[in-house]
N, CA, C and O atoms as a GROMACS GRO file, in nm:
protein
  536
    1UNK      N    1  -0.507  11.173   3.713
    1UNK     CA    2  -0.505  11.102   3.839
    1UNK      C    3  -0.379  11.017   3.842
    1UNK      O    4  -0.350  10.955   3.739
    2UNK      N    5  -0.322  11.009   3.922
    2UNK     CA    6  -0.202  10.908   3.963
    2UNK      C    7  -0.210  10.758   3.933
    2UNK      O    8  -0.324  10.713   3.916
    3UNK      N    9  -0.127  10.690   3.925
    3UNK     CA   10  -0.143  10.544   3.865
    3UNK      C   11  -0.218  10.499   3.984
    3UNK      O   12  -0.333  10.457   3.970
    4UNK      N   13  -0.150  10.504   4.123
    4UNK     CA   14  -0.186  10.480   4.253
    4UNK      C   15  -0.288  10.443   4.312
    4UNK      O   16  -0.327  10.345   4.374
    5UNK      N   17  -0.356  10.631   4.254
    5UNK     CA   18  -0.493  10.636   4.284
    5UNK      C   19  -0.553  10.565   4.199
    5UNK      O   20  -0.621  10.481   4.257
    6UNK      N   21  -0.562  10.557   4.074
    6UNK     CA   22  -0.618  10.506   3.957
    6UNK      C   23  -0.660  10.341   4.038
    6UNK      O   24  -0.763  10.286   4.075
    7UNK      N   25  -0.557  10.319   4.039
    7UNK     CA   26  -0.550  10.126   4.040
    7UNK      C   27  -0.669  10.124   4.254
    7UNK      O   28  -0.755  10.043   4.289
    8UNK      N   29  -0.640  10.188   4.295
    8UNK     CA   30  -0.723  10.195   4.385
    8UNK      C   31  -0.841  10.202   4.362
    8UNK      O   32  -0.901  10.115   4.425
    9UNK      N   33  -0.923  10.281   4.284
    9UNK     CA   34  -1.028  10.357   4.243
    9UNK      C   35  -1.100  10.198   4.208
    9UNK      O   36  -1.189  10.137   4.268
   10UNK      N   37  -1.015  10.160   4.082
   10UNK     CA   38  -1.056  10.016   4.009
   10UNK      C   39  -1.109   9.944   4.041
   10UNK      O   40  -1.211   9.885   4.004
   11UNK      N   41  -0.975   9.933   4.201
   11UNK     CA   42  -0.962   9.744   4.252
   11UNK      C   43  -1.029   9.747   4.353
   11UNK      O   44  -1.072   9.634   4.378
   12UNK      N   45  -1.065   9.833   4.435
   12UNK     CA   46  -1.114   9.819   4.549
   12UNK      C   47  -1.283   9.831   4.588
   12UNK      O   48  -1.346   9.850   4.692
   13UNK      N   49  -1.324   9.806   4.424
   13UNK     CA   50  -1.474   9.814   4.448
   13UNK      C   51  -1.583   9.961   4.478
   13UNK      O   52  -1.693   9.983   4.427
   14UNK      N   53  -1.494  10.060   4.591
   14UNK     CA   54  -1.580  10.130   4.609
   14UNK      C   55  -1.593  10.258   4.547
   14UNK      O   56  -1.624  10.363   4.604
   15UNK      N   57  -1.560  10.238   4.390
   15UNK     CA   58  -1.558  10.355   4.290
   15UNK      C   59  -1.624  10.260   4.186
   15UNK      O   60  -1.630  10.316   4.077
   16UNK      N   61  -1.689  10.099   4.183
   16UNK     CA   62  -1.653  10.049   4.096
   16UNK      C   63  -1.801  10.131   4.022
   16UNK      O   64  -1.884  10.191   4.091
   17UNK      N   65  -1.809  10.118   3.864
   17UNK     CA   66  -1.923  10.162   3.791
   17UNK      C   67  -2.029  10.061   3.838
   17UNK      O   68  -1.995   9.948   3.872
   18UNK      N   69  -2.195  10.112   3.839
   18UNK     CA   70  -2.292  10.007   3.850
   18UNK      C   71  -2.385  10.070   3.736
   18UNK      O   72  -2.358  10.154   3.651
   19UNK      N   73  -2.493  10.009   3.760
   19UNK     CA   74  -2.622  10.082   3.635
   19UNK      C   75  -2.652  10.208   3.687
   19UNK      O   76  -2.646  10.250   3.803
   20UNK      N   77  -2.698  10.282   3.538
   20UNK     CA   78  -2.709  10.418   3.607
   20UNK      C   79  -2.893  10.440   3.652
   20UNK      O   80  -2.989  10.409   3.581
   21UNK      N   81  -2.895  10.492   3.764
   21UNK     CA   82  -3.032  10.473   3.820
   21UNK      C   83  -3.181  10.524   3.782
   21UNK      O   84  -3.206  10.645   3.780
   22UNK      N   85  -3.272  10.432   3.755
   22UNK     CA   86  -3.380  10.487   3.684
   22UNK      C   87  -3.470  10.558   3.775
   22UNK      O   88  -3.501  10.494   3.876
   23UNK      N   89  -3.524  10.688   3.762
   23UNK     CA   90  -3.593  10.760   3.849
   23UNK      C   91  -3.671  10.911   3.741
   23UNK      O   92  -3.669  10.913   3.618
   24UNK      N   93  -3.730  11.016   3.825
   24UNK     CA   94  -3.775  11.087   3.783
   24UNK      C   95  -3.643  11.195   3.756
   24UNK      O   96  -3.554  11.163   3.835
   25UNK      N   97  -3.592  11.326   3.660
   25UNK     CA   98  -3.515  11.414   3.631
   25UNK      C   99  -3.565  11.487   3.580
   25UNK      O  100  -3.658  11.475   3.500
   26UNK      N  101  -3.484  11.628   3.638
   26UNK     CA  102  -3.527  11.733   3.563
   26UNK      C  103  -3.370  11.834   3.608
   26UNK      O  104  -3.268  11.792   3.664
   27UNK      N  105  -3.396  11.950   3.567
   27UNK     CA  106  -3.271  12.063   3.557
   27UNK      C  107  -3.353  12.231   3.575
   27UNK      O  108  -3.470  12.266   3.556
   28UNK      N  109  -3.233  12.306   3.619
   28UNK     CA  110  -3.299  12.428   3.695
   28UNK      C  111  -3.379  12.532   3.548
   28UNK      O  112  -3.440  12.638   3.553
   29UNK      N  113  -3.351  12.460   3.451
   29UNK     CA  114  -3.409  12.542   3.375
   29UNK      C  115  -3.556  12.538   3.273
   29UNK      O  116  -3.584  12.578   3.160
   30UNK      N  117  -3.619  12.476   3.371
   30UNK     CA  118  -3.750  12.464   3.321
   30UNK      C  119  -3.841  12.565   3.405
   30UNK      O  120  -3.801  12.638   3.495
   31UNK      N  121  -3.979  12.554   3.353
   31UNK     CA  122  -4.090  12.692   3.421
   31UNK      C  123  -4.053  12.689   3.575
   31UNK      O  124  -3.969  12.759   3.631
   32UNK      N  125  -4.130  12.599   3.626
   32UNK     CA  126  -4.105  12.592   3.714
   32UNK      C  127  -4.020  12.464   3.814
   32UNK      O  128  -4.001  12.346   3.785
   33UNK      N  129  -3.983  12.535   3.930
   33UNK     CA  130  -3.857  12.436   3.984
   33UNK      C  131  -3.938  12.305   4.032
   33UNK      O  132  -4.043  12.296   4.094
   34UNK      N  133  -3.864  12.221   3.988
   34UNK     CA  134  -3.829  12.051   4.024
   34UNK      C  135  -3.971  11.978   3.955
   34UNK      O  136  -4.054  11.896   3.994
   35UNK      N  137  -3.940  12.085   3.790
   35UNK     CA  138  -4.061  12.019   3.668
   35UNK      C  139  -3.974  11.907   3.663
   35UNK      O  140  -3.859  11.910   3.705
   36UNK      N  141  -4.052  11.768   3.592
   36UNK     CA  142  -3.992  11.635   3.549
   36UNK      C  143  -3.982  11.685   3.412
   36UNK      O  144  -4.064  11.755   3.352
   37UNK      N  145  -3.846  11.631   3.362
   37UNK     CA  146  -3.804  11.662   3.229
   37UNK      C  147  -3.828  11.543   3.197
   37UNK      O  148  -3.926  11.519   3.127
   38UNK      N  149  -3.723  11.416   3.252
   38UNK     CA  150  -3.698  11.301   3.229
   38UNK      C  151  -3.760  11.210   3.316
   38UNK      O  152  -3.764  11.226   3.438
   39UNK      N  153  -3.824  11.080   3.232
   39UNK     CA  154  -3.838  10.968   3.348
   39UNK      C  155  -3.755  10.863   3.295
   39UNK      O  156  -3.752  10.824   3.178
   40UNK      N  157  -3.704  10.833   3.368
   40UNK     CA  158  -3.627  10.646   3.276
   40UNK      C  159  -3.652  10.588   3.376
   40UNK      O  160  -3.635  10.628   3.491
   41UNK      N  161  -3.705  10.462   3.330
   41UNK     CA  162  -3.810  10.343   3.338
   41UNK      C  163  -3.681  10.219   3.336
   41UNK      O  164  -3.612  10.215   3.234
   42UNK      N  165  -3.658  10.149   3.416
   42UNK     CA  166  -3.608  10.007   3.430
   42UNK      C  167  -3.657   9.916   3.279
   42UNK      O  168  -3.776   9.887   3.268
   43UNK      N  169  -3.581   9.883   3.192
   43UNK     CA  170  -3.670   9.829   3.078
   43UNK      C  171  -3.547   9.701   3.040
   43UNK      O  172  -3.452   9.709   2.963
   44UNK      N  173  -3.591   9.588   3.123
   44UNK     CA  174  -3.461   9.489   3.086
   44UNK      C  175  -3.347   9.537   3.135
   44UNK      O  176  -3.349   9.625   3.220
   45UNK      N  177  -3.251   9.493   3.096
   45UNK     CA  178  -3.124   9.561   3.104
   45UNK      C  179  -3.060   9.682   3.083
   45UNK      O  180  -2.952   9.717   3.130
   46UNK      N  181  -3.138   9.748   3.003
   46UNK     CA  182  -3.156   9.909   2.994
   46UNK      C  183  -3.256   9.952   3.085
   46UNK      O  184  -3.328   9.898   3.169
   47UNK      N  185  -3.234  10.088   3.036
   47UNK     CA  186  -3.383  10.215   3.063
   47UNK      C  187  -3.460  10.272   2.968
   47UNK      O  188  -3.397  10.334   2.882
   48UNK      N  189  -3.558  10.272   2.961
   48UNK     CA  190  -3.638  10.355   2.895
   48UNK      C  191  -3.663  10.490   2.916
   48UNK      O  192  -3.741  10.521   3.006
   49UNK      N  193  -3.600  10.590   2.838
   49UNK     CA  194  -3.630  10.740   2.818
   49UNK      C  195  -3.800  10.786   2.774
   49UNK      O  196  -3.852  10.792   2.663
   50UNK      N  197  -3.838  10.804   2.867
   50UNK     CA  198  -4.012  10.857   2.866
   50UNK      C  199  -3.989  11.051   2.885
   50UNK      O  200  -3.993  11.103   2.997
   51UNK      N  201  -3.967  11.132   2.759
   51UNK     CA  202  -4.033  11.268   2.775
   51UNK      C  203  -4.152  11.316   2.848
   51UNK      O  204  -4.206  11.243   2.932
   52UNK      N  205  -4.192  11.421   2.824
   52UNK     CA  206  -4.282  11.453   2.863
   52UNK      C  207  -4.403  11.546   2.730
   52UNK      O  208  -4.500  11.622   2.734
   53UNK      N  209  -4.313  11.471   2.621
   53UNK     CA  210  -4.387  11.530   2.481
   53UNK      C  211  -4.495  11.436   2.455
   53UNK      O  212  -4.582  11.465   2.373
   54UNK      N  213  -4.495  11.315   2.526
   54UNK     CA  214  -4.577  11.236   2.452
   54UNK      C  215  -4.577  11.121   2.347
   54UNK      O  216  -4.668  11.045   2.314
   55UNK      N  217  -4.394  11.135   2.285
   55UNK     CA  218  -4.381  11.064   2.186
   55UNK      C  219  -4.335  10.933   2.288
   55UNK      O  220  -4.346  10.920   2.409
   56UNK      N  221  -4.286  10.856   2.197
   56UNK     CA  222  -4.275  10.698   2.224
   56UNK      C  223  -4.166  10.676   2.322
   56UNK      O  224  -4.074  10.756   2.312
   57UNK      N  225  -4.155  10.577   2.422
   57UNK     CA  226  -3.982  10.562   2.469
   57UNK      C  227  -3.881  10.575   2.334
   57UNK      O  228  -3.887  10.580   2.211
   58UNK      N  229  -3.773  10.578   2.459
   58UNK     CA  230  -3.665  10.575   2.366
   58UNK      C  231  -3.548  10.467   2.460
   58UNK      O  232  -3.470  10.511   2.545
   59UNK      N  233  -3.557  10.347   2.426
   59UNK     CA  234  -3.430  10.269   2.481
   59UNK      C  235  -3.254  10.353   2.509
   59UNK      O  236  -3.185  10.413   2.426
   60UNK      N  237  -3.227  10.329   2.639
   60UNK     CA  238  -3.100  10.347   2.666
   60UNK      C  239  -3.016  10.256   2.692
   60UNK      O  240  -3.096  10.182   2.748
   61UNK      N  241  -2.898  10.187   2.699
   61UNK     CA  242  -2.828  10.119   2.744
   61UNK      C  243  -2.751  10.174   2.823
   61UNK      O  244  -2.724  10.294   2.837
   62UNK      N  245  -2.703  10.058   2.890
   62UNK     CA  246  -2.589  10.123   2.995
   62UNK      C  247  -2.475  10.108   2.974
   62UNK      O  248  -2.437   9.992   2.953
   63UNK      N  249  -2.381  10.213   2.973
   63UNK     CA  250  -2.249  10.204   2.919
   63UNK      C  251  -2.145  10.122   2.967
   63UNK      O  252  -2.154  10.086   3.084
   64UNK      N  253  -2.048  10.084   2.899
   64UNK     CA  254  -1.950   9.966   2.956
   64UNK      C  255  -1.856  10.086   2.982
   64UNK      O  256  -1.875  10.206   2.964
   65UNK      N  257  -1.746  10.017   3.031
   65UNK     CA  258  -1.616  10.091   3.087
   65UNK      C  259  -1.583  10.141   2.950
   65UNK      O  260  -1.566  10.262   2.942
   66UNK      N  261  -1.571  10.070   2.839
   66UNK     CA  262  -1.497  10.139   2.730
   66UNK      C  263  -1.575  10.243   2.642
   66UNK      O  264  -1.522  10.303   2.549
   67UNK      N  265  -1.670  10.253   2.671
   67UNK     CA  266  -1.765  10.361   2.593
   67UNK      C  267  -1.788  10.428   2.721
   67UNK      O  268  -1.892  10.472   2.672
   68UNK      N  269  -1.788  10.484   2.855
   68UNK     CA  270  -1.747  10.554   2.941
   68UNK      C  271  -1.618  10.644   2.906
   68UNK      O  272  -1.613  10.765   2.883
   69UNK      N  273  -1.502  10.536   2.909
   69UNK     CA  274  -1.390  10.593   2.869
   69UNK      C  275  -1.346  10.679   2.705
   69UNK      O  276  -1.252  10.753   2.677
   70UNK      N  277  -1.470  10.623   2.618
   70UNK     CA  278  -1.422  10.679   2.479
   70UNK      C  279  -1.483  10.846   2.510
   70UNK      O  280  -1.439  10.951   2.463
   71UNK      N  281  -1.607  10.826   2.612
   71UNK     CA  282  -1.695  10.977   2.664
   71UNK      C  283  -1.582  11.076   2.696
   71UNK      O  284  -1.543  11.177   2.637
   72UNK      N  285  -1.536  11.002   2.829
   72UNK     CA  286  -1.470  11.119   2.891
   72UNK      C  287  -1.312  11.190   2.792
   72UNK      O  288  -1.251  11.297   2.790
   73UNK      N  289  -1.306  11.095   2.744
   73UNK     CA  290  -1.157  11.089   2.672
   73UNK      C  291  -1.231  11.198   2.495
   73UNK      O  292  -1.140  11.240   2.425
   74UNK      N  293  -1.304  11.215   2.470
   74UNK     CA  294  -1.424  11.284   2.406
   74UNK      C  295  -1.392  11.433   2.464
   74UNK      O  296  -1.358  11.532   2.400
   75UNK      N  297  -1.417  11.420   2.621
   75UNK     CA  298  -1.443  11.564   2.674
   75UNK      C  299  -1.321  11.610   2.722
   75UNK      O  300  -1.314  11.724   2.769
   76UNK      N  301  -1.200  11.522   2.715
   76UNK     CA  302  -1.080  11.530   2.779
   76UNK      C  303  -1.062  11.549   2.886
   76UNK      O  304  -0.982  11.640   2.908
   77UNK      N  305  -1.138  11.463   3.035
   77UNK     CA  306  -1.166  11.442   3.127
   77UNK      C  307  -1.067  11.350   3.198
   77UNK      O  308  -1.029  11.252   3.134
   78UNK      N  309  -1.024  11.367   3.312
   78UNK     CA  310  -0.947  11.233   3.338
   78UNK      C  311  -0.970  11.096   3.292
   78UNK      O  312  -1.087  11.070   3.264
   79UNK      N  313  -0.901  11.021   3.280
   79UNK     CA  314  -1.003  10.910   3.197
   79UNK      C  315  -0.945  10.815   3.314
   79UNK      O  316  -0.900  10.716   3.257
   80UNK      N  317  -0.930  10.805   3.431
   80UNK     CA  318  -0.952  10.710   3.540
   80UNK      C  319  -1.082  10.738   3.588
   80UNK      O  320  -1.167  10.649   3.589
   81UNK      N  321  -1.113  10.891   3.641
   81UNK     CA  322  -1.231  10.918   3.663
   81UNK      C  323  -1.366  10.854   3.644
   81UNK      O  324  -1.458  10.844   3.726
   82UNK      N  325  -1.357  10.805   3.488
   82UNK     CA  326  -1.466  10.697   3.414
   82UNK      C  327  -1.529  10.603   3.517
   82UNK      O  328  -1.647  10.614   3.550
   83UNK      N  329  -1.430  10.489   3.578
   83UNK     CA  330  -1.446  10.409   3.625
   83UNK      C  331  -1.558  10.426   3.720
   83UNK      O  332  -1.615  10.324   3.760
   84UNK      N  333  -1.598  10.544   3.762
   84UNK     CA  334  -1.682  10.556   3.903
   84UNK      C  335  -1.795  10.626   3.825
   84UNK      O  336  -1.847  10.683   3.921
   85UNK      N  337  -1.829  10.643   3.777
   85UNK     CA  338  -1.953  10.694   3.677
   85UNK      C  339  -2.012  10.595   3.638
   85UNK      O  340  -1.950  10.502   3.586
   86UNK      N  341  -2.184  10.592   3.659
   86UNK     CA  342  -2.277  10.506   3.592
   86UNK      C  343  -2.322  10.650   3.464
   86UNK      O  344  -2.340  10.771   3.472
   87UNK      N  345  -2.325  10.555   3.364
   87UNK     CA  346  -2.427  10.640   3.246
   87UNK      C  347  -2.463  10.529   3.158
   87UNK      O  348  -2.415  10.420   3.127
   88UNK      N  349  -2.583  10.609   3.126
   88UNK     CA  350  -2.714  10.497   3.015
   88UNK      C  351  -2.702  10.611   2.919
   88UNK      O  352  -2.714  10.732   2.940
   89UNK      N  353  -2.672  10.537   2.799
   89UNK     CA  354  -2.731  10.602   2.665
   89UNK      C  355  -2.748  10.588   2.592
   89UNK      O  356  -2.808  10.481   2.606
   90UNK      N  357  -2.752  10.623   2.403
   90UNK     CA  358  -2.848  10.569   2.330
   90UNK      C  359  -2.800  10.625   2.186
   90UNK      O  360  -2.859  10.610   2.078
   91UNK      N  361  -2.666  10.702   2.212
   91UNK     CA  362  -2.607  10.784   2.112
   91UNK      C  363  -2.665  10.917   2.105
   91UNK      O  364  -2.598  11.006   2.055
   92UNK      N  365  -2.804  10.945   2.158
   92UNK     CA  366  -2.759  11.108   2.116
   92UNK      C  367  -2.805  11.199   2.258
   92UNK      O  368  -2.812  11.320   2.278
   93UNK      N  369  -2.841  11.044   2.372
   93UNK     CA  370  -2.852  11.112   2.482
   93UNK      C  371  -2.787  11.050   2.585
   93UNK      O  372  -2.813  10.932   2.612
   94UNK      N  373  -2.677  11.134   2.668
   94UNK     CA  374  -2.631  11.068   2.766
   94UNK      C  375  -2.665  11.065   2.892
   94UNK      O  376  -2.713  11.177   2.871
   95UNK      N  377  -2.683  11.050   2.982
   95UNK     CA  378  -2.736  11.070   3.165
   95UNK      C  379  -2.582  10.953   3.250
   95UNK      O  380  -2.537  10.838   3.257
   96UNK      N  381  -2.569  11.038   3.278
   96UNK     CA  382  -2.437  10.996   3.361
   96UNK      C  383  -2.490  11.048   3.541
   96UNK      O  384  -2.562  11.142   3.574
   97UNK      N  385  -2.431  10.963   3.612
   97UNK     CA  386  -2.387  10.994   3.798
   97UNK      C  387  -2.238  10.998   3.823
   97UNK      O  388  -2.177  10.909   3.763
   98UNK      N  389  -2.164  11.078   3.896
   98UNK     CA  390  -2.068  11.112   3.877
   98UNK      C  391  -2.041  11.134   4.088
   98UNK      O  392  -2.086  11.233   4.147
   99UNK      N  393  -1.995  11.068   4.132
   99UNK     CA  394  -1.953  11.138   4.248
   99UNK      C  395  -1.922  11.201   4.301
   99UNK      O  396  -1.803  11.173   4.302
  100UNK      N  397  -1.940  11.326   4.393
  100UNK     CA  398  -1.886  11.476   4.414
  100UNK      C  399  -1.689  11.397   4.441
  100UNK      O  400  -1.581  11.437   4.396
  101UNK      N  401  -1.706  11.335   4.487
  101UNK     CA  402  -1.527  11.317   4.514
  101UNK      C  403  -1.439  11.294   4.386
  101UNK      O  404  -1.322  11.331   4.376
  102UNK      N  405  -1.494  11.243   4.315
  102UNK     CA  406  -1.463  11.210   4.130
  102UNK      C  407  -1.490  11.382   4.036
  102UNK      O  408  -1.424  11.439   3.950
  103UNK      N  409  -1.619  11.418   4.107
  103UNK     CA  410  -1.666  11.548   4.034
  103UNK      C  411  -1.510  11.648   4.077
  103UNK      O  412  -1.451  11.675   3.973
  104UNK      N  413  -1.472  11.677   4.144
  104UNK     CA  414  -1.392  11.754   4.184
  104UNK      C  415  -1.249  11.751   4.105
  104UNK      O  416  -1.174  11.849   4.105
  105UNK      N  417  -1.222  11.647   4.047
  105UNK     CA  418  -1.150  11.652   3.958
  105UNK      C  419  -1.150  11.674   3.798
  105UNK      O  420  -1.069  11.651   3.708
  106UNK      N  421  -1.252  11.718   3.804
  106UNK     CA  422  -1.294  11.737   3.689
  106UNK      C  423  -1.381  11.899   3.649
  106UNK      O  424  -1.489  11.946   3.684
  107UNK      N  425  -1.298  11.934   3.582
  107UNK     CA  426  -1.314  12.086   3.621
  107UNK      C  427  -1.460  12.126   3.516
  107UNK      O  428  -1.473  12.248   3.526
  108UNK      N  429  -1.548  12.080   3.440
  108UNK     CA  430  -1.650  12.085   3.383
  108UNK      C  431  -1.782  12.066   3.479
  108UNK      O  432  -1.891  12.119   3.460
  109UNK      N  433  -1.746  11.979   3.586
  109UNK     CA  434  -1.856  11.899   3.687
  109UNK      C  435  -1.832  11.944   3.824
  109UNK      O  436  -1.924  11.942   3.905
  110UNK      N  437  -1.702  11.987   3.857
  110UNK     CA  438  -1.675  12.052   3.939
  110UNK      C  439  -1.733  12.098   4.093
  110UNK      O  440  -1.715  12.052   4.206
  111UNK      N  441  -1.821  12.226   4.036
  111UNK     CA  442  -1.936  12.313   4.103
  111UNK      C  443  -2.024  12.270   4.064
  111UNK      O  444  -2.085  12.353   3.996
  112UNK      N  445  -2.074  12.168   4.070
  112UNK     CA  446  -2.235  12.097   4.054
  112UNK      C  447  -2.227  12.042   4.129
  112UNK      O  448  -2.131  11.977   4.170
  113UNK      N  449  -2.378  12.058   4.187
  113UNK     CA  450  -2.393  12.046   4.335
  113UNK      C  451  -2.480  11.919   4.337
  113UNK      O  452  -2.509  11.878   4.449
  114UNK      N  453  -2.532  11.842   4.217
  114UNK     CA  454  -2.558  11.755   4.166
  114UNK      C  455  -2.472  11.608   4.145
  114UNK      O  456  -2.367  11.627   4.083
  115UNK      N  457  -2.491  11.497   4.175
  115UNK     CA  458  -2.415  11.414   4.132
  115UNK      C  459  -2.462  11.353   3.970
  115UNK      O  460  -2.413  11.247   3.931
  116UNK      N  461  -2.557  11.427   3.887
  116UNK     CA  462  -2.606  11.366   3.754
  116UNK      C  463  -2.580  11.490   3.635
  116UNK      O  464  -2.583  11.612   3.656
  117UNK      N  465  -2.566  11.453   3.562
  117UNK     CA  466  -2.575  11.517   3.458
  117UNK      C  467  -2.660  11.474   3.320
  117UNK      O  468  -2.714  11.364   3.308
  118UNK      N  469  -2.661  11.551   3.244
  118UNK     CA  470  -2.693  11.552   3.108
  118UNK      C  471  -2.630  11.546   2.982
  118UNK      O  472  -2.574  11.656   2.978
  119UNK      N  473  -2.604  11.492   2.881
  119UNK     CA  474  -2.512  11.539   2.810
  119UNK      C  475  -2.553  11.495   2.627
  119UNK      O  476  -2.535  11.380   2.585
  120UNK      N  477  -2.606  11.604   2.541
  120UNK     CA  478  -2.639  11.554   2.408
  120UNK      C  479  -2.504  11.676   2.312
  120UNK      O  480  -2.421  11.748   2.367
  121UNK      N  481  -2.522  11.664   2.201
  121UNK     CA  482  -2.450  11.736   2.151
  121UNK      C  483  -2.498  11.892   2.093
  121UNK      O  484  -2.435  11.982   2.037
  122UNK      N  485  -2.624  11.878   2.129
  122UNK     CA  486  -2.703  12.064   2.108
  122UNK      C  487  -2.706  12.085   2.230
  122UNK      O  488  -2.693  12.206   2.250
  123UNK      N  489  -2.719  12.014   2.344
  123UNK     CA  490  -2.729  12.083   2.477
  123UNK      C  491  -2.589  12.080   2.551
  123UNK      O  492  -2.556  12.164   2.633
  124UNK      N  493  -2.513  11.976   2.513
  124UNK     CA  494  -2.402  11.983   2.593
  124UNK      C  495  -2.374  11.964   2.740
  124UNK      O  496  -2.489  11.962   2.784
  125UNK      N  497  -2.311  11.952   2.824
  125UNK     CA  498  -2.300  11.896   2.960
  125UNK      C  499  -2.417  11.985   3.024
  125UNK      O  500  -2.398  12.106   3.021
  126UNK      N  501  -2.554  11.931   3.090
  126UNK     CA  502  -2.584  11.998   3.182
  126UNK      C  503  -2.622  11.972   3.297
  126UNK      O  504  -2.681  11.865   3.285
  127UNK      N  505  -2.626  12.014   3.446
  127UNK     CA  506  -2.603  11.961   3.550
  127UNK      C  507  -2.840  11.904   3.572
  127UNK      O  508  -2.948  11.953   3.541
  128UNK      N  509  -2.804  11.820   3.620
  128UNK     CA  510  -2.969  11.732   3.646
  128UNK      C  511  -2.970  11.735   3.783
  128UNK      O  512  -2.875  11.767   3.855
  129UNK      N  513  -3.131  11.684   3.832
  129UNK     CA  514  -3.109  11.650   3.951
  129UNK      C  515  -3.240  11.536   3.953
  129UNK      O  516  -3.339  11.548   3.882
  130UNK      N  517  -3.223  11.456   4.024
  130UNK     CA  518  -3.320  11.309   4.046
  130UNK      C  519  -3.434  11.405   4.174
  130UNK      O  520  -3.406  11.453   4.284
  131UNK      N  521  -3.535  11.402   4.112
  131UNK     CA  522  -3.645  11.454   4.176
  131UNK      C  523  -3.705  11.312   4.238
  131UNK      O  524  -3.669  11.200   4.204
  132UNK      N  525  -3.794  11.343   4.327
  132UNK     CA  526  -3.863  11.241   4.394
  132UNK      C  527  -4.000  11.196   4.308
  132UNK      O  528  -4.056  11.276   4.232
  133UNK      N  529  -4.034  11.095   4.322
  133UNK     CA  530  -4.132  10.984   4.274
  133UNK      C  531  -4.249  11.082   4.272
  133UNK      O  532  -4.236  11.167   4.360
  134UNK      N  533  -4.334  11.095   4.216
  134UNK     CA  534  -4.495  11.129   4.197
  134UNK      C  535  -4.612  11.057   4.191
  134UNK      O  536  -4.720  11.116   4.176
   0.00000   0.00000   0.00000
């Protein structure tokens, strides 16, 4: 991205990062479409990761700009891009929001028609989607 754009993106608030949003998730590859994979739960200043196995939460935090930036710079992603991404995680699970106007530069996120993703290191980037409340 251009210095230009970059320093725009920053300063002007309406790229700025916020928390990433707690709701119901899931992805096209479960039995059936728009199963809940994921719930994260508002828990303090984090989220709480609730499966659907049964086992215990799992605390997430929400990432600062510089552990955003160590991510994308990880995936070799623009690393202005960062700035407009909320993600909560926990080290071995990431959940990021990503803006289709930000997504577009980024040729991994691209064609996801999704603004969320997934991202661990056995599953690797995969595109999510925030299902509605139950």
């Amino acid at each position: 991205m251009k210095p230009l754009i970059a320093t725009l993106l920053l300063c002007c608030g309406f790229a700025q990062a916020q928390d990433f949003p707690a709701g119901i998730y899931g992805h096209a590859y479960t039995a059936q479409a728009g199963e809940p994979v994921w719930n994260l739960r508002q828990d303090g200043d984090g989220l709480a990761l609730i499966g659907n196995d049964g086992t215990a939460p799992v605390l997430l935090h929400n990432l600062s700009a510089a552990e955003r930036a160590a991510f994308w710079q990880k995936m070799g992603w623009p690393a202005a891009s960062s700035a407009a991404a909320q993600c909560a995680g926990n080290g071995d699970d990431l959940f990021c929001q990503v803006p289709k106007r930000v997504r577009a530069g980024i040729s991994w996120l691209k064609d996801n028609g999704s603004d969320f993703f997934y991202y661990s290191e056995m599953a690797g980037v995969m595109e999510i989607s925030r299902l509605p409340p139950r």
